[in-house]
C-alpha positions as CSV (number, residue, x, y, z in Angstrom):
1,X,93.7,32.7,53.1
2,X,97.2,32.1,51.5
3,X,98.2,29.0,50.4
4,X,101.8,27.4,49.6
5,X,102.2,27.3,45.6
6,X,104.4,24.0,44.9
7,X,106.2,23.6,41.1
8,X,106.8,19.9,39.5
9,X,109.5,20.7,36.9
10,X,111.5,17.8,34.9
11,X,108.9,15.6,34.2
12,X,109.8,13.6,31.4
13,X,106.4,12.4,30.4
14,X,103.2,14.5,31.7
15,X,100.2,13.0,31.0
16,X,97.2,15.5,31.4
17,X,94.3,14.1,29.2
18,X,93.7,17.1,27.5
19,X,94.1,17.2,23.2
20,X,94.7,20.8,23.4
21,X,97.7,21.0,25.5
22,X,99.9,18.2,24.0
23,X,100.1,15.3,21.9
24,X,97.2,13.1,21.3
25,X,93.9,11.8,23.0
26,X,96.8,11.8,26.4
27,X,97.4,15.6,26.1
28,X,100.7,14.4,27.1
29,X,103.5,16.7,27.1
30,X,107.2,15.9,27.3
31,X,110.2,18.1,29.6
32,X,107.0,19.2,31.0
33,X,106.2,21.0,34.5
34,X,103.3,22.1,36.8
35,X,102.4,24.7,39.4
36,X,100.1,23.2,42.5
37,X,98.3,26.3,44.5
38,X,96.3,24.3,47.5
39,X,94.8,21.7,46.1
40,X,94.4,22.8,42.5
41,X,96.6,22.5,39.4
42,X,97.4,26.1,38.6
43,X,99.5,26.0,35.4
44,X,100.6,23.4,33.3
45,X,102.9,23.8,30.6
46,X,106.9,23.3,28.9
47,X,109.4,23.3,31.5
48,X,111.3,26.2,30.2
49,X,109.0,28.5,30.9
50,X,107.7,27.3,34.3
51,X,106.8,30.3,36.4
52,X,108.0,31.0,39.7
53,X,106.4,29.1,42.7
54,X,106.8,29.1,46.4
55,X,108.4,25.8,46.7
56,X,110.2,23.0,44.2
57,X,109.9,19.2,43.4
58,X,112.1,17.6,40.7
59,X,110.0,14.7,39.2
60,X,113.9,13.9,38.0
61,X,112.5,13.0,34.5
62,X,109.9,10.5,35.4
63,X,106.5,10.2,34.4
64,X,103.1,12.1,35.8
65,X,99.8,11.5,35.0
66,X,96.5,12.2,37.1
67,X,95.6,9.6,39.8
68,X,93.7,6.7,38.8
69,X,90.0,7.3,39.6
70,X,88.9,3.6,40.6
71,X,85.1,3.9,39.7
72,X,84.0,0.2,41.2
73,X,84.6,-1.1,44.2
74,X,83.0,-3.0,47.5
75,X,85.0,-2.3,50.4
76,X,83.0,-2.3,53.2
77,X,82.5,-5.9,54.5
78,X,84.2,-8.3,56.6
79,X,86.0,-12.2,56.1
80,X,88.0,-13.5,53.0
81,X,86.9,-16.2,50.7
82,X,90.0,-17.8,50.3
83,X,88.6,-21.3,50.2
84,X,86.1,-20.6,47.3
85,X,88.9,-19.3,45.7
86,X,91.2,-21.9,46.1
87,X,88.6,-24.4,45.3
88,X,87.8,-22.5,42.4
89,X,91.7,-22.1,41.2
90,X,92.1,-25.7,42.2
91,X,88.8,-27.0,39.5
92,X,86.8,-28.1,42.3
93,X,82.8,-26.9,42.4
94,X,81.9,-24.6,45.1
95,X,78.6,-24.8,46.4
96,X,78.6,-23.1,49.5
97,X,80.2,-19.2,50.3
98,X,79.7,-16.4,47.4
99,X,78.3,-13.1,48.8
100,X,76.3,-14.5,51.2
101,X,79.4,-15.9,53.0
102,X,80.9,-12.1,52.9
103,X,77.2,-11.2,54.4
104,X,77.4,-13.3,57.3
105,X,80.4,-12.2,58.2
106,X,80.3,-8.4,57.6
107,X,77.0,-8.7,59.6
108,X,78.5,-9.9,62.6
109,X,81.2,-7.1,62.4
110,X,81.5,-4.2,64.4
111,X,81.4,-0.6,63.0
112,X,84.8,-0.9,64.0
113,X,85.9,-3.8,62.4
114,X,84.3,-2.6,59.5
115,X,86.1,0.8,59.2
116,X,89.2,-0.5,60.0
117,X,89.1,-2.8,56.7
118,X,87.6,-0.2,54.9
119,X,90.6,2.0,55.7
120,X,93.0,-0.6,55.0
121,X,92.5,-1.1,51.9
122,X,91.4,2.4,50.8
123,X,95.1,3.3,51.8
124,X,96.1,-0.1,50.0
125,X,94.6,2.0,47.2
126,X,96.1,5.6,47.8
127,X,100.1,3.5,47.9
128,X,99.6,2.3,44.0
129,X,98.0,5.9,42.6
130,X,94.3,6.0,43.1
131,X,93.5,9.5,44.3
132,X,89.7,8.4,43.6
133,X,87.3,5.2,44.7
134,X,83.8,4.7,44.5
135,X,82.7,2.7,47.1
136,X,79.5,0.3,47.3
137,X,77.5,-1.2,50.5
138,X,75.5,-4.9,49.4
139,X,77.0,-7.0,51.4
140,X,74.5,-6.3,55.0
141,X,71.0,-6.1,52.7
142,X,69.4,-5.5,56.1
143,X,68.2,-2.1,56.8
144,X,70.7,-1.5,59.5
145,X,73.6,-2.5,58.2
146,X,73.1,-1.3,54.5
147,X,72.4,2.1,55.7
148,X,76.0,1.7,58.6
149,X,78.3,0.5,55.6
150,X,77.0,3.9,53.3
151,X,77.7,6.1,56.7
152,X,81.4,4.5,57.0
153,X,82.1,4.8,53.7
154,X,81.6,8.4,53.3
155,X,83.9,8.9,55.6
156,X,86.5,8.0,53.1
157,X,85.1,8.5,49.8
158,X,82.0,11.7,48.5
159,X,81.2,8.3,45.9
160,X,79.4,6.2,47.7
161,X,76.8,3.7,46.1
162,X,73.9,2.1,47.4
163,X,73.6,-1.7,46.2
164,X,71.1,-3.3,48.7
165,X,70.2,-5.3,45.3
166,X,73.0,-7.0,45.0
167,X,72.0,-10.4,45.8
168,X,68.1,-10.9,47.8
169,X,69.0,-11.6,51.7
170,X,69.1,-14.9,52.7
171,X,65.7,-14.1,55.3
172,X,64.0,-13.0,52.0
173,X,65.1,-16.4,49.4
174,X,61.8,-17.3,49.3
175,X,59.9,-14.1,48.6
176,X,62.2,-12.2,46.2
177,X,59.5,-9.5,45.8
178,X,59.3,-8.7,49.3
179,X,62.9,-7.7,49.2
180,X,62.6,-5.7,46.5
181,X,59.9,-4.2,48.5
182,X,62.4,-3.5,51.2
183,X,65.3,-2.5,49.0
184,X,63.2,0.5,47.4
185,X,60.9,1.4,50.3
186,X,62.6,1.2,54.5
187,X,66.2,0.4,52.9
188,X,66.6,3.1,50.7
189,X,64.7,5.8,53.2
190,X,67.6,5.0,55.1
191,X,70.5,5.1,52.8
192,X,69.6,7.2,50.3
193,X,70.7,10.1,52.9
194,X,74.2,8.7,52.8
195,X,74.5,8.0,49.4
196,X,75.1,9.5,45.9
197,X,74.3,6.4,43.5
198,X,72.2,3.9,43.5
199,X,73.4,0.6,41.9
200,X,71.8,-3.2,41.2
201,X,72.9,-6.4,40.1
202,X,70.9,-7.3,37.0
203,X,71.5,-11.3,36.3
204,X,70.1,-14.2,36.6
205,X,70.0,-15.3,39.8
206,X,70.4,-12.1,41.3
207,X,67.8,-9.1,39.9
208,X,66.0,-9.7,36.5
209,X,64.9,-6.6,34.3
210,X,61.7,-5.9,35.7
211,X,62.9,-5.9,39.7
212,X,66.2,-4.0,38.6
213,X,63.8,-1.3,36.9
214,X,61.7,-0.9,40.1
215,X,65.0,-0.5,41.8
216,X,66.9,1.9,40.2
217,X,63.6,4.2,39.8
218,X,62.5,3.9,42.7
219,X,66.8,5.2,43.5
220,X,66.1,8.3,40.8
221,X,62.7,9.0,42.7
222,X,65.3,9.9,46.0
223,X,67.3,11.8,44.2
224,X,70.1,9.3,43.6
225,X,72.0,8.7,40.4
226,X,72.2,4.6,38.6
227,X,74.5,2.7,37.7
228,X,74.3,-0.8,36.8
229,X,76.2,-4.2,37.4
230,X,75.1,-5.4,33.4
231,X,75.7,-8.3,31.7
232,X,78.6,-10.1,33.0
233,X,77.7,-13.4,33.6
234,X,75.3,-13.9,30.8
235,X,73.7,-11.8,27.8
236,X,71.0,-9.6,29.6
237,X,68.6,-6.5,29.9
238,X,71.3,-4.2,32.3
239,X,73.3,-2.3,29.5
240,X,70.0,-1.6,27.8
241,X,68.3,-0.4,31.1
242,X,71.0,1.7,31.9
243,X,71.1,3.5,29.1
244,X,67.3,4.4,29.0
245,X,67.8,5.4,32.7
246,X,70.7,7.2,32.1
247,X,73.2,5.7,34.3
248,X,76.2,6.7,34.7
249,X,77.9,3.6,34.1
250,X,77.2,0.0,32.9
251,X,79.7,-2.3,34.7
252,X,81.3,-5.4,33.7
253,X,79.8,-5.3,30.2
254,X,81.4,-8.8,29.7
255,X,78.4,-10.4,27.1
256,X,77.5,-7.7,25.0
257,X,75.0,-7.9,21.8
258,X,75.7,-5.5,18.9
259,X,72.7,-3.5,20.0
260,X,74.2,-3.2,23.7
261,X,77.3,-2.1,21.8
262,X,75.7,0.5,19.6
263,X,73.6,1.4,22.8
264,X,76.4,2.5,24.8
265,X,77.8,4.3,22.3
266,X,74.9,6.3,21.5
267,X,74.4,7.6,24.7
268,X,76.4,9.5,27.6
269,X,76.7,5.5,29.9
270,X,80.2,4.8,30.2
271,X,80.6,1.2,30.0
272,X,83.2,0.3,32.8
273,X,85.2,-2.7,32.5
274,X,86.7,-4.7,35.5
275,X,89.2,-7.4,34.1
276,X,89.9,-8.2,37.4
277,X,86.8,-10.2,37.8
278,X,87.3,-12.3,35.0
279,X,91.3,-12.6,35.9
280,X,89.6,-14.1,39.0
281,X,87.1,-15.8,37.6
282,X,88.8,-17.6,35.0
283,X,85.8,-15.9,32.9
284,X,85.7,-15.0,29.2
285,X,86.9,-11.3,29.3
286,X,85.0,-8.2,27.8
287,X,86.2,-6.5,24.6
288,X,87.2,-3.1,25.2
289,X,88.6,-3.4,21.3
290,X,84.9,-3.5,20.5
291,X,83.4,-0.6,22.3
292,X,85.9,1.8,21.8
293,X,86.2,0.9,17.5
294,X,82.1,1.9,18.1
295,X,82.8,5.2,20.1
296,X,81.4,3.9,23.4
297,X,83.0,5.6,26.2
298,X,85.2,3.2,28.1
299,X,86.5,3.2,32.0
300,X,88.7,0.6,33.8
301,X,88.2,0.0,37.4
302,X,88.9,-2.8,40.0
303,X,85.9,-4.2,41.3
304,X,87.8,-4.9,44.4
305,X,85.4,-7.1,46.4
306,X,86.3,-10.5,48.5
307,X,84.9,-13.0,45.9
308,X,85.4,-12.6,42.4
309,X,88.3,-9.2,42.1
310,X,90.2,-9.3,45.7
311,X,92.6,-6.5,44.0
312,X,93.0,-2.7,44.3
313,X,95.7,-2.2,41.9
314,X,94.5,-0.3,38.9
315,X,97.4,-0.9,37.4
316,X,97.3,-4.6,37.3
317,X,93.9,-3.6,35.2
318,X,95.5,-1.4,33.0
319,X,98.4,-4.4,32.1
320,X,95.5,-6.9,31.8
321,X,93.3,-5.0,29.3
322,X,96.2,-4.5,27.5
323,X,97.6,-8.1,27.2
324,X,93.8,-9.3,27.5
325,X,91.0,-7.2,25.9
326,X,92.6,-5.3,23.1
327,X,93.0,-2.0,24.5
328,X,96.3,0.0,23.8
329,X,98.3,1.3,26.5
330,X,96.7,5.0,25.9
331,X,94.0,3.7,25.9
332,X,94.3,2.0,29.0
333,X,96.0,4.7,31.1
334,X,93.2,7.2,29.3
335,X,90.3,4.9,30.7
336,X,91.9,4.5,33.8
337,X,91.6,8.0,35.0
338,X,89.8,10.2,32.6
339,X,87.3,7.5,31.8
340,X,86.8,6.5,35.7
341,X,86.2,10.4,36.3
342,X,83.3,10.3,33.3
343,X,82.0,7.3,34.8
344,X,81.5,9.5,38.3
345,X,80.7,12.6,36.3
346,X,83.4,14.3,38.0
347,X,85.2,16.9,35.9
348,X,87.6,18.1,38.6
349,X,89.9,14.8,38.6
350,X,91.2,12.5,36.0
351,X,93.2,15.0,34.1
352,X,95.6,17.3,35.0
353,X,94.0,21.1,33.7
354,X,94.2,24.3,35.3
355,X,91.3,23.5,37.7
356,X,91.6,20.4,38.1
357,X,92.2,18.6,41.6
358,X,95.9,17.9,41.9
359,X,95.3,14.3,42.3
360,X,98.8,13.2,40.8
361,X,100.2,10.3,40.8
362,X,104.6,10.1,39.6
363,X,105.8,7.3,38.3
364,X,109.2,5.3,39.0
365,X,109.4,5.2,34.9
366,X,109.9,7.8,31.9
367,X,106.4,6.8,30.2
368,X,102.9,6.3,31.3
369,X,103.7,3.0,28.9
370,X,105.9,1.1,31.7
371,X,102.5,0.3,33.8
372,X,101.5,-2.1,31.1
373,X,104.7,-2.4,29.7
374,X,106.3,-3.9,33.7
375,X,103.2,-5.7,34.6
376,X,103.1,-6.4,38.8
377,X,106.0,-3.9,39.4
378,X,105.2,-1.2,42.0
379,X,105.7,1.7,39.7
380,X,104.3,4.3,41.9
381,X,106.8,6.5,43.5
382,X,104.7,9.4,44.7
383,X,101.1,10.0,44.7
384,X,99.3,13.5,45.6
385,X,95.6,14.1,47.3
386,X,94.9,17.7,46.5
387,X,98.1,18.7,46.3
388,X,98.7,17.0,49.4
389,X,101.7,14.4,49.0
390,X,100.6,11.1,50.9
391,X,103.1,8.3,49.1
């Protein structure tokens, strides 16, 4: 079957993530052009000696780079907690709300309700670049509505996460054991169908070592991948745990020893980084200065969630762990979308490589450098879906 062959010519800046085809850990490339056949990138290279393509787009000089791949994220629930945020904002102690308030109220949601906020804010997403979200259930922790908030999700997204550990139900606060009973026996027999990952909260007063081990193994045993909410609230056993498992990803990575550090960098476990959370939180922020001078692998995502990271821009993340957490704007940008893509072990997105998915996302600025550099501007003035233009 034919399909329509689309060239991007005058782009000023082209980031593609690739050393070998232009300058730096970026690959990026300057008066640069592409060739989009269906949904792949099908050349890349100097604008002079762009070949011939069915149809024309003149990125006028501005800057491409692949579409943020947005490796964290809970969007499948119901309610707001504005008033714990405000209260929290304002100094005042909270005591009631946190997830279970977001439980309550995603539980008395239809599937309707449900998907219609899920779509919301996936296309909330899609309008500032992101071309790639993970998304995570956790906030039903019954058997029913864990495994309805996986089967909703993957209508949007192929990443979907199961994270029935991500606090123990209310029904089960006095017999933490028996939910992890449930979580890795009826629960997971019933999401693990819809699911690719398998994800727990490992903190204290959430999961401890021991329970998130069961957990995730008990994930592994139905064929599902970990990854690992680790040591953001306190110093803890989840980086370590991940990496023996071989997760994926270690996620907020926020209180980090130096054998966490040298951990992580040993081993394939990206350690994602969600300064949104702390931005949120008012919370000490993670030091993406210190992984990366160790050689750990380092993604950015937005944790986007109702309580503690209520954004899905990933490029406010990129500005704050710039200004924030000692991360240069390559770096940034490069975590962003190639490191989001290692964090999902996807090699067909977050660069832009013969191959590739032409996930793209044009900027309304000459240099990758602007979305850090123009903090809360809306930079993004077109964004492709496999090679389909949807901004």
């Amino acid at each position: 079957m034919s399909t329509t062959t689309t060239l991007i010519t005058g782009i000023g800046s082209l980031v593609t993530n690739d050393p070998g085809q232009g300058a730096g850990p970026l690959g990026l490339l300057t008066d640069a052009a592409m060739v989009v056949d269906g949904g792949t990138v099908a050349w890349v290279g100097p604008a002079a000696q762009a070949p011939a393509a069915d149809e024309r787009f003149d990125a006028g000089g501005r800057a491409l780079l692949p579409g943020f791949v947005d490796s964290h994220a809970h969007l499948v629930f119901a309610g707001d907690r504005t008033a714990e945020f405000n209260a929290r904002m304002s100094g005042q102690a909270y005591s009631a709300g946190g997830i279970r308030t977001t439980v309550a109220a995603t539980r008395a949601a239809s599937d309707a309700e449900l998907e219609a906020n899920l779509a919301r804010f996936v296309r909330e997403a899609v309008r500032q670049g992101t071309t790639t979200i993970e998304c995570k259930s956790g906030y039903g922790l019954t058997v029913e509505d864990e495994a309805r908030a996986l089967r909703i999700a993957a209508g949007y997204t192929p990443e979907t996460t199961y994270l029935g550990a991500h606090v123990v139900a209310p029904e089960y606060a006095e017999d933490p054991a028996g939910y992890v009973e449930l979580v890795t026996g009826e629960m997971l027999d019933a999401c693990a169908p819809h699911a690719r990952w398998v994800d727990v909260f490992c903190e204290k007063g959430a999961f401890d070592g021991d329970q998130a081990r069961a957990v995730l193994t008990a994930g592994i045993e139905k064929g599902l991948t970990p990854r690992v909410h680790a040591n953001q609230l306190t110093y803890g056993p989840g980086v370590q745990l991940a990496v023996e498992l071989g997760a994926a990803s270690a996620d907020h990575c926020t209180h980090l020893t130096d054998e966490d550090v040298a951990a992580l960098a040993g081993s394939a476990t990206v350690a994602t980084l969600l300064p949104g959370a702390e931005f949120s939180t008012r919370a000490e922020y993670p030091s993406g200065r210190r992984l990366l001078d160790a050689g750990a692998v380092v993604a950015l995502s937005t944790d986007c969630n109702p309580g503690s990271s209520f954004t899905s821009s990933m490029a406010f993340c990129i500005a704050v762990a710039v200004r924030e957490m000692g991360m240069t704007p390559d770096e940034a940008v490069w975590a962003a979308t190639a490191g989001g893509a290692r964090a999902l072990r996807r090699s067909d997105v977050g660069t832009v490589t013969v191959g590739a998915r032409a996930d793209l996302l044009l900027l309304e600025a000459p240099s990758h450098v602007h979305l850090a550099y123009r903090p809360g501007v809306p930079l993004a003035a077109a964004v492709w879906r496999a090679g389909v233009r949807e901004v």
